[in-house]
mmCIF file of the C-alpha atoms, coordinates in Angstrom:
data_MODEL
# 
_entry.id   MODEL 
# 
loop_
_atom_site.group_PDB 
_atom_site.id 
_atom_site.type_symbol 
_atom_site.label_atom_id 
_atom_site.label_alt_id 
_atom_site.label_comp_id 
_atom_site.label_asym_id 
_atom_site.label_entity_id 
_atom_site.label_seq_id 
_atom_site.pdbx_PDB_ins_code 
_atom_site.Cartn_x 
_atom_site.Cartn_y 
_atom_site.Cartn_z 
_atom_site.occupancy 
_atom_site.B_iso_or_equiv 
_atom_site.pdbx_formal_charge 
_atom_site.auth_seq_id 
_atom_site.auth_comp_id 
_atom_site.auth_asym_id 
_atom_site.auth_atom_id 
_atom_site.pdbx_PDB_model_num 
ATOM 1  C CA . UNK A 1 1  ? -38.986 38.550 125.623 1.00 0.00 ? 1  UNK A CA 1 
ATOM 2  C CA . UNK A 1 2  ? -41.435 41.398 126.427 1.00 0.00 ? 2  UNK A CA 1 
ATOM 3  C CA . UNK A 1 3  ? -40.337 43.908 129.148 1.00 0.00 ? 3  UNK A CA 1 
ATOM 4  C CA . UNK A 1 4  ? -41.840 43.273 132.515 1.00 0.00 ? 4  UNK A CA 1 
ATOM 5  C CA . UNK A 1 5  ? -42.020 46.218 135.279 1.00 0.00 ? 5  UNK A CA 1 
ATOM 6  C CA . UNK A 1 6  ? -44.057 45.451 138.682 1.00 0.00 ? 6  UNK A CA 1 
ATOM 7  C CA . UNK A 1 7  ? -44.847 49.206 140.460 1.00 0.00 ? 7  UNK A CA 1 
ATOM 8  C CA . UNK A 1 8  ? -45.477 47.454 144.145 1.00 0.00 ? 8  UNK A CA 1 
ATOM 9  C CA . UNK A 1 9  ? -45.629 48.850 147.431 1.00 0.00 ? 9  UNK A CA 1 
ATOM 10 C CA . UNK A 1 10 ? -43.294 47.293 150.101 1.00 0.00 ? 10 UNK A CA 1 
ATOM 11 C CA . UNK A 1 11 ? -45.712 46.282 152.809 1.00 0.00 ? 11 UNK A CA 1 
ATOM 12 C CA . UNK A 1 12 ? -48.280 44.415 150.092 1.00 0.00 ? 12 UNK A CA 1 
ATOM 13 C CA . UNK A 1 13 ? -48.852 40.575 150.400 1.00 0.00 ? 13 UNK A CA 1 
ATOM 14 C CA . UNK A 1 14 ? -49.988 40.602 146.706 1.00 0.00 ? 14 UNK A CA 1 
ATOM 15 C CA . UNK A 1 15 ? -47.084 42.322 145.545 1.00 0.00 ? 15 UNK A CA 1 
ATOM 16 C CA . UNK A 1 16 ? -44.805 40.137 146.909 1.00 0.00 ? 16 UNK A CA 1 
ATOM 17 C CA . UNK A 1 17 ? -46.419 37.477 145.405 1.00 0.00 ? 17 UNK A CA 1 
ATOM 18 C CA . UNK A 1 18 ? -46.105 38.740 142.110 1.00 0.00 ? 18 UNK A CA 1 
ATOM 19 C CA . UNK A 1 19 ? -42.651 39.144 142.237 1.00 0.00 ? 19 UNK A CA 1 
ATOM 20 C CA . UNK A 1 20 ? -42.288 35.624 143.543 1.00 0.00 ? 20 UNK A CA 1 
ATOM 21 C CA . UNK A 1 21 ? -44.520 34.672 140.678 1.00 0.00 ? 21 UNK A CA 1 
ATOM 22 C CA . UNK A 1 22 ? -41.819 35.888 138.006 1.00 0.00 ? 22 UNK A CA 1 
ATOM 23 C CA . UNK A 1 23 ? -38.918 34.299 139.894 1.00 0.00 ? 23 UNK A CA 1 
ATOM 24 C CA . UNK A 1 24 ? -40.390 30.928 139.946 1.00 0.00 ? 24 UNK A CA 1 
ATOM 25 C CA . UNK A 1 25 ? -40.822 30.900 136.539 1.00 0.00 ? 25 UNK A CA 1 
ATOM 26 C CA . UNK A 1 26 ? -37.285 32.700 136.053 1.00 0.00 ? 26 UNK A CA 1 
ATOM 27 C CA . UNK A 1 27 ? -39.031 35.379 133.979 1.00 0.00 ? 27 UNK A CA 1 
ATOM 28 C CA . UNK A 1 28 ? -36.555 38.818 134.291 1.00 0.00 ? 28 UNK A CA 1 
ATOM 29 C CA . UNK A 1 29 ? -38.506 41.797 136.085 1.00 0.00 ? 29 UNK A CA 1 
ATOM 30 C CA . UNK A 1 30 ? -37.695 45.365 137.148 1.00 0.00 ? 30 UNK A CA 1 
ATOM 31 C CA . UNK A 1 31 ? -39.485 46.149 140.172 1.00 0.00 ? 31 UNK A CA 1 
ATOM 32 C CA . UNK A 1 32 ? -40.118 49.461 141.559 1.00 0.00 ? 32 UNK A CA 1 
ATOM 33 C CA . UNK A 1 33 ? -41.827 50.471 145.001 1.00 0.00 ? 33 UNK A CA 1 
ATOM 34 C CA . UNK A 1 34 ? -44.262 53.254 144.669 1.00 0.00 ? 34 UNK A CA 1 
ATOM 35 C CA . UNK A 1 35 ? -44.568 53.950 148.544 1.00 0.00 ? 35 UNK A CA 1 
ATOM 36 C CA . UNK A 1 36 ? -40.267 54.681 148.223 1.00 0.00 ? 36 UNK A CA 1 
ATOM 37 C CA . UNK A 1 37 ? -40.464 56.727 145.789 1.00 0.00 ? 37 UNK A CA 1 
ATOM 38 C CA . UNK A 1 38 ? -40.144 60.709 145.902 1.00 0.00 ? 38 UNK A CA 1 
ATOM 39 C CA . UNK A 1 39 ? -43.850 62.589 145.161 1.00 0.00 ? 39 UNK A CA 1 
ATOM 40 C CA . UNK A 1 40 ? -43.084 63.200 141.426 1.00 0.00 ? 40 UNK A CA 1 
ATOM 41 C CA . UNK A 1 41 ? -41.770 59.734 140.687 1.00 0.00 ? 41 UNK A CA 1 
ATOM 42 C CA . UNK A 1 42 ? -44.979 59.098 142.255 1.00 0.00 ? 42 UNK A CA 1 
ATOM 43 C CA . UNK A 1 43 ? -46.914 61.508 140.259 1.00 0.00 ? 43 UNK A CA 1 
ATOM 44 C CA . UNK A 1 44 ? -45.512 59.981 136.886 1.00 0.00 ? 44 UNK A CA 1 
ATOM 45 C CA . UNK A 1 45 ? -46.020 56.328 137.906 1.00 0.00 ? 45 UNK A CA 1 
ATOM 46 C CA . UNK A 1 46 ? -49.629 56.654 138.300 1.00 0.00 ? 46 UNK A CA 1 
ATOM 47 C CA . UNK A 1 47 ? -50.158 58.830 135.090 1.00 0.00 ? 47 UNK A CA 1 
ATOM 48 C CA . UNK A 1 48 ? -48.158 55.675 133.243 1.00 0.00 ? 48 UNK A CA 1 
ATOM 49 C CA . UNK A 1 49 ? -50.039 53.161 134.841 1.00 0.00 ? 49 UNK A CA 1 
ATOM 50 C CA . UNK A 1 50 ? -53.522 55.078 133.687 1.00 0.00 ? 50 UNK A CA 1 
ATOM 51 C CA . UNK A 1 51 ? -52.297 55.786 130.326 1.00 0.00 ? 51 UNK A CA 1 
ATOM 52 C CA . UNK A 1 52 ? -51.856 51.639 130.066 1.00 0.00 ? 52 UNK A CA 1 
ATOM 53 C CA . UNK A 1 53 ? -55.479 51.531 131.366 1.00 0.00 ? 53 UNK A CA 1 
ATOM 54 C CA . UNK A 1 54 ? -54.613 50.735 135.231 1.00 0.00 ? 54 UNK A CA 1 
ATOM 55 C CA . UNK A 1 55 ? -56.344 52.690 137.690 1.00 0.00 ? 55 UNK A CA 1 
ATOM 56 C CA . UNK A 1 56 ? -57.229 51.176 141.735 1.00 0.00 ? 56 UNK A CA 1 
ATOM 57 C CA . UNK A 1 57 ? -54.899 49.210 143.499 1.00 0.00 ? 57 UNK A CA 1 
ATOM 58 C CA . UNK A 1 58 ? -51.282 47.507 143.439 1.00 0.00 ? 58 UNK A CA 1 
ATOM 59 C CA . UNK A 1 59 ? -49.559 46.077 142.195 1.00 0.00 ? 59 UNK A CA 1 
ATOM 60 C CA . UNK A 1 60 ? -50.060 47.570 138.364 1.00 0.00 ? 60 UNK A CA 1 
ATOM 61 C CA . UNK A 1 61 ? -47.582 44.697 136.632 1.00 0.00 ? 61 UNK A CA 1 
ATOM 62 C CA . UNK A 1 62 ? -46.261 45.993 132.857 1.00 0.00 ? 62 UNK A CA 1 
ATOM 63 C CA . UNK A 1 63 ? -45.887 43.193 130.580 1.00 0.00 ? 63 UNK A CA 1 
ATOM 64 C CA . UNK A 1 64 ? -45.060 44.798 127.082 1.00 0.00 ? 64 UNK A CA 1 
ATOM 65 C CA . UNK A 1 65 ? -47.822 47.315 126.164 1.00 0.00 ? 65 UNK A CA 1 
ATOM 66 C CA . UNK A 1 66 ? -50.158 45.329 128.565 1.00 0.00 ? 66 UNK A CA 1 
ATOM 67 C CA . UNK A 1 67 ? -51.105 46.132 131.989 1.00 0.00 ? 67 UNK A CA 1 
ATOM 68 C CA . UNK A 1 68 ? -52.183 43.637 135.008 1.00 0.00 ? 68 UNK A CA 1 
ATOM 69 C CA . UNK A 1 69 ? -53.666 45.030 138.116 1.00 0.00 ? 69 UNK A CA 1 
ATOM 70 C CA . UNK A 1 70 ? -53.152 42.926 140.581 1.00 0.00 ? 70 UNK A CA 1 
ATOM 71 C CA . UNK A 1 71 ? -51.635 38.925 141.232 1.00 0.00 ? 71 UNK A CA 1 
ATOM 72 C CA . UNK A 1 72 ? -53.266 37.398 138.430 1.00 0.00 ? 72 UNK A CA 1 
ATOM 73 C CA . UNK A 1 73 ? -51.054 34.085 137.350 1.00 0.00 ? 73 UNK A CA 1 
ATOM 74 C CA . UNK A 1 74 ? -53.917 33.701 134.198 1.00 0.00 ? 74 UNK A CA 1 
ATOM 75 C CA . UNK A 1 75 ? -53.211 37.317 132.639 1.00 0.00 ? 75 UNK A CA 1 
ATOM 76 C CA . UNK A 1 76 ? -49.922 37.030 133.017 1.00 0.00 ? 76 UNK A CA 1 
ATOM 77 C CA . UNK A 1 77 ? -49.494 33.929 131.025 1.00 0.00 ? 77 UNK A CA 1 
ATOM 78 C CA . UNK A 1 78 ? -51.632 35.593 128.657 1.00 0.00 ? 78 UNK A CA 1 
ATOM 79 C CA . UNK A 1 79 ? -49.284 38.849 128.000 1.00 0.00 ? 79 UNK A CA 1 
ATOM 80 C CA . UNK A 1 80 ? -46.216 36.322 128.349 1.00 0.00 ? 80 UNK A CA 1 
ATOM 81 C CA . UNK A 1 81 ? -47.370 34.388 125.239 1.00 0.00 ? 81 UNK A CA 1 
# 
């Protein structure tokens, strides 16, 4: 199974459903807050998630090599397969 890692911030709605997203479906996640994170955690999150070609908003969801921006059920299933 490919290695799934949701960078979310604690107060987002869409993040949240993400994570609830992999649950359902029992999929194993790591998930890390940005906003709790010290500045240069924060620093090399965001150079990670532009090197995987995310740049914008949260949350930036890793699914093997692949990155999602945002709660998209249809790209996930996509990167899942």
């Amino acid at each position: 199974m490919k290695k799934i890692t949701i960078y979310a911030l604690s107060t987002c709605l869409w993040c949240r459903k993400s994570k609830k997203y992999f649950e359902e479906k029992n999929v194993p996640f790591e998930a890390i807050d940005y906003d709790k994170q010290d500045p240069e955690k924060q620093k090399a999150m965001m150079a990670e998630m532009r090197a995987a070609g995310c740049t914008g908003s949260f949350p930036f969801i890793k699914i093997g090599g692949a990155c999602v921006q945002g709660y998209d059920p249809e790209e996930f299933e996509k990167h899942l397969k």
